[in-house]
C-alpha positions in Angstrom: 10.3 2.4 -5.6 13.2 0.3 -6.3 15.0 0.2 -3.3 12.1 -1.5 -1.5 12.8 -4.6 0.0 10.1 -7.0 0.9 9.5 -10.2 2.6 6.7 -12.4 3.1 5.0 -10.0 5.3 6.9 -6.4 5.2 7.4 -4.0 2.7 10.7 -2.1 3.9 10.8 1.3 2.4 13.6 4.1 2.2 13.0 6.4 4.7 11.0 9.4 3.2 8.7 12.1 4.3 6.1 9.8 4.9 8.2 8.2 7.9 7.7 11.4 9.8 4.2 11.1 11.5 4.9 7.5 12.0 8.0 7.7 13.8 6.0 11.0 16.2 3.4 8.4 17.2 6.3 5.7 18.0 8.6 8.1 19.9 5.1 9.5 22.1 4.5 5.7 23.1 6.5 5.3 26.3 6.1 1.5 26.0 7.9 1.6 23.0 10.5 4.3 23.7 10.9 2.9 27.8 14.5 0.7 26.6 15.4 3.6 24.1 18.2 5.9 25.3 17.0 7.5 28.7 13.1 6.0 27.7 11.6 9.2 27.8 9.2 10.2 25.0 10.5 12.1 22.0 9.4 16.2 21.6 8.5 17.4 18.5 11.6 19.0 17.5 13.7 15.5 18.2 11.0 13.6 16.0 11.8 16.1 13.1 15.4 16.3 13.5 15.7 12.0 13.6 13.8 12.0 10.7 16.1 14.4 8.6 18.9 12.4 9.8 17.5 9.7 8.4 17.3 11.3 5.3 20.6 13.1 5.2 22.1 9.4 6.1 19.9 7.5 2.8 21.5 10.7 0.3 25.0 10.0 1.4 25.3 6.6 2.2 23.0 4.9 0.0 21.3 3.0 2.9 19.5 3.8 6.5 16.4 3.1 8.4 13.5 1.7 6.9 9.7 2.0 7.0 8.1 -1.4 7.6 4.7 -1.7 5.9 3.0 -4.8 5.9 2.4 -6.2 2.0 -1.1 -7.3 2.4 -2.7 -3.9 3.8 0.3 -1.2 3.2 -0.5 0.2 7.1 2.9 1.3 8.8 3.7 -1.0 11.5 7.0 0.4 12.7 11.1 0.9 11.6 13.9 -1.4 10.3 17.0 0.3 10.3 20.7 -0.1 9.3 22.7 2.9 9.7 26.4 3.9 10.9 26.8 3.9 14.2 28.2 7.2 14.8 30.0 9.2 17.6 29.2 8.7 21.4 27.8 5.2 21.6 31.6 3.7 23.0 31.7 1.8 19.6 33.7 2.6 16.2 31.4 5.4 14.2 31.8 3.4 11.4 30.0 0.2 12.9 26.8 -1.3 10.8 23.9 -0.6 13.6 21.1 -2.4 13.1 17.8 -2.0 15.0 13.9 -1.7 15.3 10.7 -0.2 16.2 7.4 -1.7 16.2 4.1 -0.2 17.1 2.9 -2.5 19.8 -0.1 -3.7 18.0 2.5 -5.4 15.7 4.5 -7.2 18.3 4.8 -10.8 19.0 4.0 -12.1 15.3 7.2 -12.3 14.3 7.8 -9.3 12.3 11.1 -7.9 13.3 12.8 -10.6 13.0 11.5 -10.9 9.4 11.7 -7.7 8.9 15.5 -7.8 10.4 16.3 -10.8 8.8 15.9 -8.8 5.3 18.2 -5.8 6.7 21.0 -7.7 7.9 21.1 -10.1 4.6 21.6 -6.6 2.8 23.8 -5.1 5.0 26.4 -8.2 4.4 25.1 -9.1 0.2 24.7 -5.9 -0.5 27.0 -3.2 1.6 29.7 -6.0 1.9 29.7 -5.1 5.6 31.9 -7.1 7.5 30.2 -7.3 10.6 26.8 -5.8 11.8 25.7 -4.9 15.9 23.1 -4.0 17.8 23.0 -1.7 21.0 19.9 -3.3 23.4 19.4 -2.4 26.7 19.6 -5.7 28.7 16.0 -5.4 30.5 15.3 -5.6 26.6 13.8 -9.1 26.5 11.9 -9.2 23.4 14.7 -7.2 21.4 17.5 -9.6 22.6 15.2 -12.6 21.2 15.3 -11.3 17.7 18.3 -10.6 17.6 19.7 -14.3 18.7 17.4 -14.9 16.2 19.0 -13.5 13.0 21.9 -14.5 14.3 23.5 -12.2 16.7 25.9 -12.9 19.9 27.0 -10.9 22.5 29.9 -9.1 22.2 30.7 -6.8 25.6 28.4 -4.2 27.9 29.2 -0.4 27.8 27.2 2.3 28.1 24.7 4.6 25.5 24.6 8.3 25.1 22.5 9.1 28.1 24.5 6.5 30.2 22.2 3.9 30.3 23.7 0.6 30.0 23.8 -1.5 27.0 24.6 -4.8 25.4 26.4 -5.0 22.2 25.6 -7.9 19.8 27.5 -8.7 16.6 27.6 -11.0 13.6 30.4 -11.2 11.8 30.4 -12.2 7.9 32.0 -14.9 8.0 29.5 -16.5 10.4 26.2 -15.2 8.4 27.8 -16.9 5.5 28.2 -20.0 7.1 24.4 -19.9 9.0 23.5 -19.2 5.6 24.8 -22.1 3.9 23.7 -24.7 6.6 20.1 -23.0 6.1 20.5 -23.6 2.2 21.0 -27.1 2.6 18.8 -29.9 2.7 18.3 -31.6 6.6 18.2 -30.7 10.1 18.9 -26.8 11.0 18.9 -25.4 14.4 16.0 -24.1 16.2 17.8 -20.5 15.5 18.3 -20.8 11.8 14.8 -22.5 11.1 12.8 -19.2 12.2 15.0 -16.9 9.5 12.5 -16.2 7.1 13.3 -16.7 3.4 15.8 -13.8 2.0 14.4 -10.8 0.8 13.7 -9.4 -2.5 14.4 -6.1 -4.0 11.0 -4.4 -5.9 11.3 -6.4 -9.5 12.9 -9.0 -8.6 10.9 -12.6 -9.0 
C-alpha cells in the first residue's frame, strides 16, 4: 500500500473498509467519544455513514483520516486524520483539520503525537497546506498536550456543530518550517521540538 506512512511505532493507513469495525468500537466507548461533538456514543448508522465519508473524502482529495496500526504487531490502535474542515464548524470549509482517536489501551505512550507528527509533516511537504488546525474541546487535556506538542497554538474559541464549545489551534507553514529547521540542527531544542518524533516515511522509502 503505497500511501502508508509509518513512523517508529505506527503504520498510518488510507482509510479502507477495514477502518469500519474499528472506528464502531471507538465511537461505542464513551470515554473516548465524552469531548467529541455532544459526547454521546455513535449508532450504527452514523459509524457507517463517517466511514463512507472518509472514503468519499480519500477518492476526491487524495488524502483523509488514517488508520493507526502499530508496526511491530499490526493491531489497530485508533485514527489519525487530516481532512477539510467542511461546513458548520464556524471555520473556513476549506481549513486542513487535523485530529485523533485512540483506543484507550493505547493512550499515554506517546502515540498520537507520533502518529500526528507524521500527518501534519504531510499535510505542509506534501499537500503544501498553508496552515493546519485542530478543533478540541477545552476540558480536552490530553488532546491539547499533543497538539502543543507538534506544534500547535491557540488561535480563538467558537463553537462546534452540536454547540459545544471549542478551541481552535493552528500552525501556520511558515512556523513548521522554521521548528523544523531549529530541530535539524545540531544543539539545544526546546522541550516542545525534542519530543517530535523523526519524520515519516512513505511505504518504500529507506
Amino acid at each position: 500500500m503505497t500511501d502508508v506512512l509509518r513512523t517508529d511505532r505506527l503504520a498510518l493507513e488510507p482509510w479502507s473498509a477495514a477502518a469500519t469495525p474499528v472506528l464502531g468500537r471507538l465511537a461505542s466507548t464513551p470515554v473516548v467519544v465524552r469531548y467529541i461533538a455532544d459526547g454521546l456514543v455513535w449508532s450504527d448508522l452514523k459509524v457507517q455513514a463517517v466511514s463512507e465519508r472518509n472514503l468519499a473524502h480519500w477518492r476526491e482529495h487524495g488524502f483523509g483520516w488514517r488508520l493507526a496500526r502499530l508496526l511491530r504487531t499490526g493491531r489497530a490502535v485508533g485514527f489519525i486524520g487530516l481532512n477539510f474542515a467542511g461546513e458548520g464548524v464556524h471555520v473556513d470549509p476549506g481549513e486542513y483539520e487535523i485530529g485523533w482517536w485512540l483506543d484507550p489501551a493505547a493512550w499515554g505512550q506517546g502515540l498520537a503525537r507520533e502518529g500526528a507528527a507524521a500527518v501534519r509533516d504531510e499535510a505542509f511537504a506534501r499537500l503544501a497546506a498553508p496552515s493546519i488546525i485542530a478543533r478540541i474541546q477545552p476540558p480536552n487535556a490530553a488532546s491539547l498536550a499533543v497538539a502543543g506538542a507538534i506544534g500547535l497554538q491557540h488561535d480563538f474559541d467558537t463553537l462546534g456543530r452540536t454547540g459545544e464549545p471549542a478551541a481552535i489551534l493552528r500552525l501556520e507553514a511558515e512556523r513548521w518550517r522554521s521548528l523544523a529547521a531549529r530541530t535539524a540542527e545540531p544543539g539545544e531544542v526546546s522541550s516542545a521540538d525534542r519530543d517530535w518524533p523523526r519524520p515519516a516515511q512513505r511505504a518504500g522509502q529507506a
